[in-house]
py3Dmol code that shows the C-alpha trace and the ligand (Angstrom):
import py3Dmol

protein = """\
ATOM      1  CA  UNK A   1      -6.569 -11.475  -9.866  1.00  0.00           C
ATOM      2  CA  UNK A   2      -4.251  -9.586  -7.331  1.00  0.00           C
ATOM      3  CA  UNK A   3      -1.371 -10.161  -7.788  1.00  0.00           C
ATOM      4  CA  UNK A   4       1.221 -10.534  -4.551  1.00  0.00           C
ATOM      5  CA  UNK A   5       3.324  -7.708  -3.208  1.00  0.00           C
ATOM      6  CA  UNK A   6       5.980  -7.943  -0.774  1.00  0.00           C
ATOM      7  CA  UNK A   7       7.838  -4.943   0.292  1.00  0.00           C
ATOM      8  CA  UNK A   8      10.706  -3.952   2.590  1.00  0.00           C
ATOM      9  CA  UNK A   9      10.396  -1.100   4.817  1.00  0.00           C
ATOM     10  CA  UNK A  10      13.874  -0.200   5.517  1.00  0.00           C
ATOM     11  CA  UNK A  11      13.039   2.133   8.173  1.00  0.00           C
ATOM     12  CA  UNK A  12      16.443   4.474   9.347  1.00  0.00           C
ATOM     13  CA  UNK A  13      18.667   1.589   8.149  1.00  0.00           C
ATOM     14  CA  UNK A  14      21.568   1.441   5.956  1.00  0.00           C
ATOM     15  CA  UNK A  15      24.131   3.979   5.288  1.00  0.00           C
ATOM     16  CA  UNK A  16      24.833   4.024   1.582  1.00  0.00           C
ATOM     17  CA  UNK A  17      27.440   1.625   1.446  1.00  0.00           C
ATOM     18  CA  UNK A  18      25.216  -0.788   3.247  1.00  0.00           C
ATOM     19  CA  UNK A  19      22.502  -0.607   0.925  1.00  0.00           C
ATOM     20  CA  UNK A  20      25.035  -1.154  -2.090  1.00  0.00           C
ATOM     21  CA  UNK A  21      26.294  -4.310  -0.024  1.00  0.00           C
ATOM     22  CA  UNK A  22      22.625  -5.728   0.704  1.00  0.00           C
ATOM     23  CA  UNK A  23      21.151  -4.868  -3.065  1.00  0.00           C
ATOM     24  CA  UNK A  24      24.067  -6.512  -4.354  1.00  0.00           C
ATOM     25  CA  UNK A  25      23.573  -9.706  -2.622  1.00  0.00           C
ATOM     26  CA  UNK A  26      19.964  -9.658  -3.096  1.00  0.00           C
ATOM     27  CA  UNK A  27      19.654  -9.093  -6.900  1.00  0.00           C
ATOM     28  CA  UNK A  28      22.651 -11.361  -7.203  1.00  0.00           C
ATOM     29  CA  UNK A  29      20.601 -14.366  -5.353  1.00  0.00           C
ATOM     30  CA  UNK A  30      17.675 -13.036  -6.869  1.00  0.00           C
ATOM     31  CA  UNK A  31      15.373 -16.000  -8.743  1.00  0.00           C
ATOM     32  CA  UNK A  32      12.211 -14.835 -10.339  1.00  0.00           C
ATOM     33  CA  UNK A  33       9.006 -14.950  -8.821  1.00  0.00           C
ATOM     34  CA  UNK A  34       5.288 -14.247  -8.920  1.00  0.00           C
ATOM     35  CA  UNK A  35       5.258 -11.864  -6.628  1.00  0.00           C
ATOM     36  CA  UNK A  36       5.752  -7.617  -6.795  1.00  0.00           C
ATOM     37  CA  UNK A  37       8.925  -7.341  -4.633  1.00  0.00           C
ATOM     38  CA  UNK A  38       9.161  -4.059  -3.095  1.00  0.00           C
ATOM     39  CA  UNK A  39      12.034  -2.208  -1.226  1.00  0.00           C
ATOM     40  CA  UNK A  40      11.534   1.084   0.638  1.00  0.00           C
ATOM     41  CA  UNK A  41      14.657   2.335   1.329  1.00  0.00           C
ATOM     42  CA  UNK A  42      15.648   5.675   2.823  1.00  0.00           C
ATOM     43  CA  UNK A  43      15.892   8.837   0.850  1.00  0.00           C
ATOM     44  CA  UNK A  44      19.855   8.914   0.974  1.00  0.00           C
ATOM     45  CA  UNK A  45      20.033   5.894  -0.635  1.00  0.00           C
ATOM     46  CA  UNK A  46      17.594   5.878  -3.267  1.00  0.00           C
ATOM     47  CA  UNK A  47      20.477   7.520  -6.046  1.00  0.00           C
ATOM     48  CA  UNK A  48      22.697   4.945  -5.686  1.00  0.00           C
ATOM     49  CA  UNK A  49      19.567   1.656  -5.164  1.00  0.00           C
ATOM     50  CA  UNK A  50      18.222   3.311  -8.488  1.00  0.00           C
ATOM     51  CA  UNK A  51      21.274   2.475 -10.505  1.00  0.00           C
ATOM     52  CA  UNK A  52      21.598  -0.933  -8.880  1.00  0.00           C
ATOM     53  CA  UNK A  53      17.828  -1.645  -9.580  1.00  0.00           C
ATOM     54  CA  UNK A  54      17.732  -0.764 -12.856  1.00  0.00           C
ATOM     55  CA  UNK A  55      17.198  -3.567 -15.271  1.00  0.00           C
ATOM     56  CA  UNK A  56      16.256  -6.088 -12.587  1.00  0.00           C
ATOM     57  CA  UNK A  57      12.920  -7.453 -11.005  1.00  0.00           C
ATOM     58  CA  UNK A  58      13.429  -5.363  -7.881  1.00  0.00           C
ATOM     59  CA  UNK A  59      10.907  -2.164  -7.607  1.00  0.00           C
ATOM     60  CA  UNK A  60      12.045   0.843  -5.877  1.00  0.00           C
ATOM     61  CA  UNK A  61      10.216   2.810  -3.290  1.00  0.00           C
ATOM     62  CA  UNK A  62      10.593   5.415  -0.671  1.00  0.00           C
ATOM     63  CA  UNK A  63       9.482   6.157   2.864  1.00  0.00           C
ATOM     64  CA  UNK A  64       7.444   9.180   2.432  1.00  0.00           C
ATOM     65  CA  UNK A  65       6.922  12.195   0.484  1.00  0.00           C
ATOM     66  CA  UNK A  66       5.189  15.211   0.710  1.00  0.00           C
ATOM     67  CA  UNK A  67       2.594  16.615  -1.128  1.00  0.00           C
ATOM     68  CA  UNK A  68       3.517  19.602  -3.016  1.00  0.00           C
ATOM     69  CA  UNK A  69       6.303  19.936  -5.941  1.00  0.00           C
ATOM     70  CA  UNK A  70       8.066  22.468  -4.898  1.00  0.00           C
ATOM     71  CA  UNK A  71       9.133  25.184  -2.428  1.00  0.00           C
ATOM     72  CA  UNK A  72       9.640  26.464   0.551  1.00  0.00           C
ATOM     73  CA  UNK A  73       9.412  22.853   2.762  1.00  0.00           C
ATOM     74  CA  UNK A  74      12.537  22.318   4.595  1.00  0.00           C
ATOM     75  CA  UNK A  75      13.306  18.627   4.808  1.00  0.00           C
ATOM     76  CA  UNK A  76      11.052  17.197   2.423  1.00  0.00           C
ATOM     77  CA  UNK A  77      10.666  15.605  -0.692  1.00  0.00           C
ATOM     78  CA  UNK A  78       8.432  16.503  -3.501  1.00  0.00           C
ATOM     79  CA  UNK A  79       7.152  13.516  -5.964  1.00  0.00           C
ATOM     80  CA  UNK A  80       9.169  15.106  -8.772  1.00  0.00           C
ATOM     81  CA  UNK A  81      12.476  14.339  -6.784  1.00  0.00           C
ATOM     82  CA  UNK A  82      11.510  10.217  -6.283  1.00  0.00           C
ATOM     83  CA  UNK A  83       9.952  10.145  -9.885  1.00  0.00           C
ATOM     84  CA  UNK A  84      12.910  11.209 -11.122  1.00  0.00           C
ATOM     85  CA  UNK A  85      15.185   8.739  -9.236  1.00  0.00           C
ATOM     86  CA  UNK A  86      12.860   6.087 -10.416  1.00  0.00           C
ATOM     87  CA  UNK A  87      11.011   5.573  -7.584  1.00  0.00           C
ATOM     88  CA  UNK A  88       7.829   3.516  -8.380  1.00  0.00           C
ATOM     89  CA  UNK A  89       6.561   2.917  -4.654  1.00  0.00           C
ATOM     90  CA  UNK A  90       5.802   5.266  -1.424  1.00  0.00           C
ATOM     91  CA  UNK A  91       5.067   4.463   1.785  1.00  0.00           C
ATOM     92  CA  UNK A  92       2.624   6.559   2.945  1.00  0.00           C
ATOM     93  CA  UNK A  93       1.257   7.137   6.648  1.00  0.00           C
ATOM     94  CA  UNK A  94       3.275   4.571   8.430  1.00  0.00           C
ATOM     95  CA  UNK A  95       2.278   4.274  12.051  1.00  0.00           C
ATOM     96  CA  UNK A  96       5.889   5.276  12.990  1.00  0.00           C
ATOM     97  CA  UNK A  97       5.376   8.611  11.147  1.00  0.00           C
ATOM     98  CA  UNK A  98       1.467   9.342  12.733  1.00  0.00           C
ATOM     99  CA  UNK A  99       2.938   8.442  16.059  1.00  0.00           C
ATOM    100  CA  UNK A 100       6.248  10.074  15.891  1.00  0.00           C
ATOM    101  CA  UNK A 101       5.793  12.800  13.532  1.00  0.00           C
ATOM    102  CA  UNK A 102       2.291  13.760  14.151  1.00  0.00           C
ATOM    103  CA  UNK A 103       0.731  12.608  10.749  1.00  0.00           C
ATOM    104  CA  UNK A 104      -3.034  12.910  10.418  1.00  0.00           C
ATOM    105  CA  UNK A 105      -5.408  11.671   7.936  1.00  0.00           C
ATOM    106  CA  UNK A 106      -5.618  15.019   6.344  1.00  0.00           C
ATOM    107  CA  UNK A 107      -1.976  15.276   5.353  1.00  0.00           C
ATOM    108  CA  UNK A 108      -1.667  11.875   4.193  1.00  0.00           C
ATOM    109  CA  UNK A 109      -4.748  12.120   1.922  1.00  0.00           C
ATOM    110  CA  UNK A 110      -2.954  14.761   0.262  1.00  0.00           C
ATOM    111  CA  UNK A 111      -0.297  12.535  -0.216  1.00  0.00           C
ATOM    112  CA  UNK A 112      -1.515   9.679  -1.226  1.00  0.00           C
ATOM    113  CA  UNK A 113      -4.054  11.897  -4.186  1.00  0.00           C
ATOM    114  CA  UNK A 114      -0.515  13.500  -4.885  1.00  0.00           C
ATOM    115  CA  UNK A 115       1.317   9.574  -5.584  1.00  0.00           C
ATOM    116  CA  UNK A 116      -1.470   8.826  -7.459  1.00  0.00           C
ATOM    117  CA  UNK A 117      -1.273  11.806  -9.915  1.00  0.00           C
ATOM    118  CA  UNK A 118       2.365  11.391 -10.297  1.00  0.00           C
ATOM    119  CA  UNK A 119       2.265   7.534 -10.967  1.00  0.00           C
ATOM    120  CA  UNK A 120       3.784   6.408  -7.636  1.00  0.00           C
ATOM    121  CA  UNK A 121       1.997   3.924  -6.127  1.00  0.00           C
ATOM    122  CA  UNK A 122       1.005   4.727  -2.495  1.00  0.00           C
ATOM    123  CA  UNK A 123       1.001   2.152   0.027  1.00  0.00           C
ATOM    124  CA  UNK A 124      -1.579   3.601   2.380  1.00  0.00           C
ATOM    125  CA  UNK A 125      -0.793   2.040   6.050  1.00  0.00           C
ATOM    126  CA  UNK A 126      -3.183   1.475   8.711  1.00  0.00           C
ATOM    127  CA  UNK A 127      -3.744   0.244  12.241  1.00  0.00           C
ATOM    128  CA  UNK A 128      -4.799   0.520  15.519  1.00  0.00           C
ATOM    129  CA  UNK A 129      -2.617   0.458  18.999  1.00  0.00           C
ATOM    130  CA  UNK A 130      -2.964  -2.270  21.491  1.00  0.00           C
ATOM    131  CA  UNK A 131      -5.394   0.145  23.602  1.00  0.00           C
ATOM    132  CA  UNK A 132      -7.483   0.112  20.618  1.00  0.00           C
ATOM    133  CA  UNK A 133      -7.619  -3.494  20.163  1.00  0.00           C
ATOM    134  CA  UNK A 134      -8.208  -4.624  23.744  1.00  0.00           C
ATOM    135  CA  UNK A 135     -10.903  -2.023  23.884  1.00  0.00           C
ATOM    136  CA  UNK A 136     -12.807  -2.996  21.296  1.00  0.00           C
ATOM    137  CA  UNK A 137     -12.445   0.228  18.999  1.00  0.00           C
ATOM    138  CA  UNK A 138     -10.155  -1.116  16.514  1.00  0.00           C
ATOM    139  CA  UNK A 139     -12.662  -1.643  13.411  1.00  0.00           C
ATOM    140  CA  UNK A 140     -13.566   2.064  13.984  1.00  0.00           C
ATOM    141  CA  UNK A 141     -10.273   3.154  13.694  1.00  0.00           C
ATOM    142  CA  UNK A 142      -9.288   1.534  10.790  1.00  0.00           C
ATOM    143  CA  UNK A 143     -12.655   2.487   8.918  1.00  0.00           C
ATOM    144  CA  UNK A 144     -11.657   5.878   9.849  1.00  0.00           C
ATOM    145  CA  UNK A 145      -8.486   6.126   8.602  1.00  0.00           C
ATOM    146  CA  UNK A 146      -9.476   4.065   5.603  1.00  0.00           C
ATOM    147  CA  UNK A 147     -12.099   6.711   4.658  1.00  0.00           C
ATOM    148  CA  UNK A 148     -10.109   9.331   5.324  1.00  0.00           C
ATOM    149  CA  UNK A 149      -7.296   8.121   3.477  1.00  0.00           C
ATOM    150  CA  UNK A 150      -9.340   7.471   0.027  1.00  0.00           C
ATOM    151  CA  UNK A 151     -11.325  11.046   0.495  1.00  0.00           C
ATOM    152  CA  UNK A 152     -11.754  12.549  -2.431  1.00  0.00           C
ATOM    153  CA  UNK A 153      -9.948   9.546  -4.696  1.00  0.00           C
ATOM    154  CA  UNK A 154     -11.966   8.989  -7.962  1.00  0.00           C
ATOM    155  CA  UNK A 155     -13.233   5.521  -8.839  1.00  0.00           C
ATOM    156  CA  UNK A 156     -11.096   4.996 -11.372  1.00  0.00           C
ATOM    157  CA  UNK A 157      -7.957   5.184  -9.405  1.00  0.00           C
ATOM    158  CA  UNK A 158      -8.706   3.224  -6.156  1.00  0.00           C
ATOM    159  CA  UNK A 159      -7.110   0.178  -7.596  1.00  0.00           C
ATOM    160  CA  UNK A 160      -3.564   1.926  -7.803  1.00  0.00           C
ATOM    161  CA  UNK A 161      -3.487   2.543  -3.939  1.00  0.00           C
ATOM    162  CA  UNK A 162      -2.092  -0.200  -2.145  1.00  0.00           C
ATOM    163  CA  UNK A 163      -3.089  -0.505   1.742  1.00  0.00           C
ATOM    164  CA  UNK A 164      -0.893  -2.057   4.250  1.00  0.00           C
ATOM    165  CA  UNK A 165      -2.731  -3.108   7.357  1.00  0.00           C
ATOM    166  CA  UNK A 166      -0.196  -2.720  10.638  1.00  0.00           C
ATOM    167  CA  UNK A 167      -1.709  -3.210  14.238  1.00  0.00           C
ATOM    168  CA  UNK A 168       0.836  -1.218  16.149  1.00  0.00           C
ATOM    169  CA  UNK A 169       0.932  -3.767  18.369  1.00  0.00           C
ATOM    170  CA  UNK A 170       2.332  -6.301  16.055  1.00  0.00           C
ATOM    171  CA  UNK A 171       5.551  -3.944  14.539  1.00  0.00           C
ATOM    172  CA  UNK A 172       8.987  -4.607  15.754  1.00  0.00           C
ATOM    173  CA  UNK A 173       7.938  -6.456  18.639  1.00  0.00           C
ATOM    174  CA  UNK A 174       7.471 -10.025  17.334  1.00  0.00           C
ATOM    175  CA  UNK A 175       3.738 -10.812  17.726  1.00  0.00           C
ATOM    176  CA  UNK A 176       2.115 -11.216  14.786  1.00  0.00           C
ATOM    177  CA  UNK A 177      -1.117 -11.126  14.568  1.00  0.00           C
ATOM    178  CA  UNK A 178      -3.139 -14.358  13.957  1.00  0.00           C
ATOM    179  CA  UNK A 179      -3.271 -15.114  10.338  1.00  0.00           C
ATOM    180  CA  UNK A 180      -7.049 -15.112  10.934  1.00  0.00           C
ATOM    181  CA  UNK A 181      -7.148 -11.972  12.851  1.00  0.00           C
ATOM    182  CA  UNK A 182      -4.744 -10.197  10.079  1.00  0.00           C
ATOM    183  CA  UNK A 183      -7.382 -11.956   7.603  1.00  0.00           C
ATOM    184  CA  UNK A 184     -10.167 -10.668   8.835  1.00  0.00           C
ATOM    185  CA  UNK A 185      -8.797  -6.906   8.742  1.00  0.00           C
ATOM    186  CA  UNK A 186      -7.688  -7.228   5.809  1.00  0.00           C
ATOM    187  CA  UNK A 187     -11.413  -8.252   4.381  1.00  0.00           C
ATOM    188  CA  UNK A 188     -13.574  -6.024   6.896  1.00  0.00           C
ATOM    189  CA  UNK A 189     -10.990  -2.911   4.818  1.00  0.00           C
ATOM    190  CA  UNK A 190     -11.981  -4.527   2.036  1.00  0.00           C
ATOM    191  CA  UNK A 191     -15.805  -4.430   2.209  1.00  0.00           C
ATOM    192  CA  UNK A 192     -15.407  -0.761   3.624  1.00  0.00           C
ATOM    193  CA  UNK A 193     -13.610  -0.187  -0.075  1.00  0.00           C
ATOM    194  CA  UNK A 194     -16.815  -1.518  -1.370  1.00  0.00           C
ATOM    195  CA  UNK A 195     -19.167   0.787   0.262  1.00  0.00           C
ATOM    196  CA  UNK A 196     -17.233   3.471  -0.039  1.00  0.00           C
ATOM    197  CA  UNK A 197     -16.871   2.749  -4.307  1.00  0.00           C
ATOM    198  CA  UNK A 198     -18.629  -0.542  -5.086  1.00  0.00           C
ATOM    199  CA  UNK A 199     -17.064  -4.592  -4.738  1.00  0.00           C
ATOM    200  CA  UNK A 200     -15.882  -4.734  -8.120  1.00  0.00           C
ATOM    201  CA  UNK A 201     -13.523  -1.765  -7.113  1.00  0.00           C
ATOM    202  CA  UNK A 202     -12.490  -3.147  -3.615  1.00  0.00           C
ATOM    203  CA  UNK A 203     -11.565  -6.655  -5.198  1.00  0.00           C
ATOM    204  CA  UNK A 204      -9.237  -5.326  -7.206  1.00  0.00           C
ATOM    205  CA  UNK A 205      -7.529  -3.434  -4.279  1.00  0.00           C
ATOM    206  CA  UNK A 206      -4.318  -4.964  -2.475  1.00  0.00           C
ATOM    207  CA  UNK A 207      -4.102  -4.945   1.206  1.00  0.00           C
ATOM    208  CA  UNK A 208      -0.681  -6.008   2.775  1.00  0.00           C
ATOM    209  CA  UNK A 209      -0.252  -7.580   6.369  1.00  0.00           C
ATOM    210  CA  UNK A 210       2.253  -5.682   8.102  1.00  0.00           C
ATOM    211  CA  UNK A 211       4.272  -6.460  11.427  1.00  0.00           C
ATOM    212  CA  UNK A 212       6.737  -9.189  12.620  1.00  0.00           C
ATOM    213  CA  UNK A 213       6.569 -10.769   9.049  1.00  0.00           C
ATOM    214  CA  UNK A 214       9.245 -13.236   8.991  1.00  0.00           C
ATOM    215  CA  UNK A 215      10.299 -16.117   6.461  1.00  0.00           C
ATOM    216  CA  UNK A 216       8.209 -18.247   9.437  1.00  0.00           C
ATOM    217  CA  UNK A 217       5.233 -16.823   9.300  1.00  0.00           C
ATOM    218  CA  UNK A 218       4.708 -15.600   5.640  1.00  0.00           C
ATOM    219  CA  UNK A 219       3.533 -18.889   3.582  1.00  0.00           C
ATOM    220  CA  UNK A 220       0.361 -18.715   6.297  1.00  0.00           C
ATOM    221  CA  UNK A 221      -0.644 -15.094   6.046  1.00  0.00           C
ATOM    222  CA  UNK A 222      -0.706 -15.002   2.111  1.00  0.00           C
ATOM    223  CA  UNK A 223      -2.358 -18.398   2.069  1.00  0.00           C
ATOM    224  CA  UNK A 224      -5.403 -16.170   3.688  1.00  0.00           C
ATOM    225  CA  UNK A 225      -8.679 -15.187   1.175  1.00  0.00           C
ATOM    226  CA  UNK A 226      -7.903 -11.336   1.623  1.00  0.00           C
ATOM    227  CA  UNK A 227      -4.370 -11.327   2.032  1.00  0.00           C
ATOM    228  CA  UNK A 228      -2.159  -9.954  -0.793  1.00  0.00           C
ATOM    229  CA  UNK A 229       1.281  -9.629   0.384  1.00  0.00           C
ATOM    230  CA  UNK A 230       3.594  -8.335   3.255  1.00  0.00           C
ATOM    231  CA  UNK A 231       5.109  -5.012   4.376  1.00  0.00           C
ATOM    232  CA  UNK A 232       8.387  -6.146   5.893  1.00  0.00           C
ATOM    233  CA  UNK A 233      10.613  -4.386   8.159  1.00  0.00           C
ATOM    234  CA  UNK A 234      13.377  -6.301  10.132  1.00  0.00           C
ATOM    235  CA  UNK A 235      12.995  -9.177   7.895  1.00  0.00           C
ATOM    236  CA  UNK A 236      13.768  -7.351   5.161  1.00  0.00           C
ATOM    237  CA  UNK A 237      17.246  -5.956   6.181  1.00  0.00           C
ATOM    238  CA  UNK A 238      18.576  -9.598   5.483  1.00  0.00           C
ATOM    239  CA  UNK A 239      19.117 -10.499   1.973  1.00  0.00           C
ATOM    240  CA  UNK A 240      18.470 -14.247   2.451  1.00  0.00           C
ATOM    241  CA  UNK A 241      15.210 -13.992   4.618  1.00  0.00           C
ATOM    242  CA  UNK A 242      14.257 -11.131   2.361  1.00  0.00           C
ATOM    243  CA  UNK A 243      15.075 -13.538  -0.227  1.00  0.00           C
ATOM    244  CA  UNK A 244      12.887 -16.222   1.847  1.00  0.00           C
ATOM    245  CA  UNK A 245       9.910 -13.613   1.780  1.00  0.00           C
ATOM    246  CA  UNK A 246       9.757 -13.325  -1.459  1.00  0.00           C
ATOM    247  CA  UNK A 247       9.737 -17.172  -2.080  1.00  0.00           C
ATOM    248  CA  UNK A 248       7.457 -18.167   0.195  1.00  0.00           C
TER     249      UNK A 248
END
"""
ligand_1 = """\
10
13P
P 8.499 -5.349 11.507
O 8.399 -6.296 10.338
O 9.913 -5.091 11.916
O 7.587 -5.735 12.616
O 7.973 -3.920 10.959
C 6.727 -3.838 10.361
C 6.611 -2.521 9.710
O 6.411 -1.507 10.358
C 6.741 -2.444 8.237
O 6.343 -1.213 7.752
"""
view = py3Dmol.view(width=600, height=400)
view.addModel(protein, "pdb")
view.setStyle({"model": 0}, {"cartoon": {"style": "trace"}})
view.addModel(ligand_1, "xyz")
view.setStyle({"model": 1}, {"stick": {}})
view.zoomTo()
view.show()
C-alpha cells in the first residue's frame, strides 16, 4: 500500500519570522492523520522550522540541493548541510528551476542518485508546458524526463524516489488539470516505472499531482487509482487550507 503524501512547496515565501508564525499555527491545529505531510520550505528557514518540527508529525524538506558535498559551489547546498538540519525531503527538478534556472535531466539525476544515498527522499517533478500538451507531445516528454531522471538508479531504491507530476500549465495559474487527466499521467509514469524496473517496483512508487491543488479540489484527485498525494504551493502558505489538505 502507498501510503499518501502531501507536501508544501513554499516557493520564495516567508521570511523567518513568517515561517515561525505559520509552523506555529499549523502544528498547534495540527490533528493526526494518515497521510505523510510534507513542507518544503526555503533554505533560510529550515534552522529555525527544524527546531519547531521536531517532535511533531510534520516532515521537513527543502527546495533543492546540489549534488556534491562539498566545495567550491557558490550558492549551493550540499546534502550534508539539509541532513544535518534534519531535512528528510527535497524537491528536486521543479519546473520553476528547469525553466528559470536552466535545469536539465542530467543535473537533476545527479541529484536525485545523491538524495537517495544520503537518505533524503527526492521528490522528482515532472511535466510538460501547455505547447506540449496541445501538441500532442506531452507523454514523450514526461517519459523522457522520467527515464532520465531514474538513469542509473538501482532496483532496490526506486521505491524511495517520490515523483510529483506538474503540467506547467496547471501551476500558479488555477487550472487544474482534470482529475482524470492528472490520473492518467500519473499511471502512464507509472507503467513507464515498470518497464524501465518491473510492476512490482512501479506499484510501490508514489506519484504526486501537482498544480492549483486547493482544499476544493484535493478529496477528487487522491480519490483517483494512481494518485498518491499532492505537491502544494499557494495552498500551502495558509495554515488552515494547508490544514484542509491534509484532511481531505
Ligand atoms: P500551485 O499549487 O501554486 O499551483 O503550485 C504548484 C507547484 O508548483 C508546487 O510545486
Amino acid at each position: 500500500m502507498r501510503k499518501p503524501i502531501i507536501a508544501g512547496n513554499w516557493k520564495m515565501n516567508k521570511t523567518q519570522t513568517e515561517t515561525v508564525e505559520l509552523l506555529n499555527r499549523i502544528v498547534e491545529n495540527y490533528t493526526d492523520v494518515e497521510v505523510d505531510a510534507v513542507v518544503c520550505v526555503p533554505f533560510t528557514s529550515l534552522s529555525k522550522a527544524s527546531e519547531l518540527l521536531d517532535n511533531t508529525m510534520i516532515h521537513l524538506g527543502a527546495q533543492n540541493m546540489f549534488y556534491e558535498e562539498n566545495g567550491a559551489f557558490t550558492g549551493e547546498v550540499s546534502p550534508n548541510m539539509l541532513k544535518d538540519l534534519g531535512v528528510e525531503y527535497v524537491i528536486l527538478g521543479h519546473s520553476e528551476r528547469r525553466e528559470i534556472f536552466g535545469e536539465e535531466d542530467d543535473l537533476i539525476n545527479k541529484k536525485v542518485k545523491t538524495a537517495i544515498n544520503h537518505k533524503i527522499t527526492p521528490i522528482l517533478c515532472v511535466g510538460e508546458t501547455l505547447d506540449e500538451r496541445e501538441s500532442g507531445v506531452y507523454l514523450d516528454k514526461v517519459k523522457t524526463q522520467i527515464l532520465n531522471g531514474f538513469a542509473g538508479i538501482d532496483s532496490g531504491d526506486v521505491s524511495k524516489v517520490v515523483v510529483a507530476y506538474e503540467p506547467i500549465w496547471a501551476i500558479g495559474t488555477g487550472k487544474t488539470a482534470t482529475s482524470e487527466d492528472a490520473n492518467n499521467m500519473c499511471k502512464y509514469i507509472r507503467e513507464v516505472i515498470a518497464e524501465l524496473y518491473e510492476a512490482k517496483i512501479a506499484d510501490n512508487v508514489r506519484i504526486q499531482y501537482g498544480g492549483s491543488v486547493k482544499p476544493e479540489n484535493i478529496s477528487e484527485l487522491m480519490s483517483m487509482s494512481d494518485i498518491d498525494g499532492a505537491l502544494v504551493g499557494g495552498a500551502s502558505l495558509d495554515s488552515e487550507s494547508y490544514l484542509a489538505l491534509l484532511n481531505y
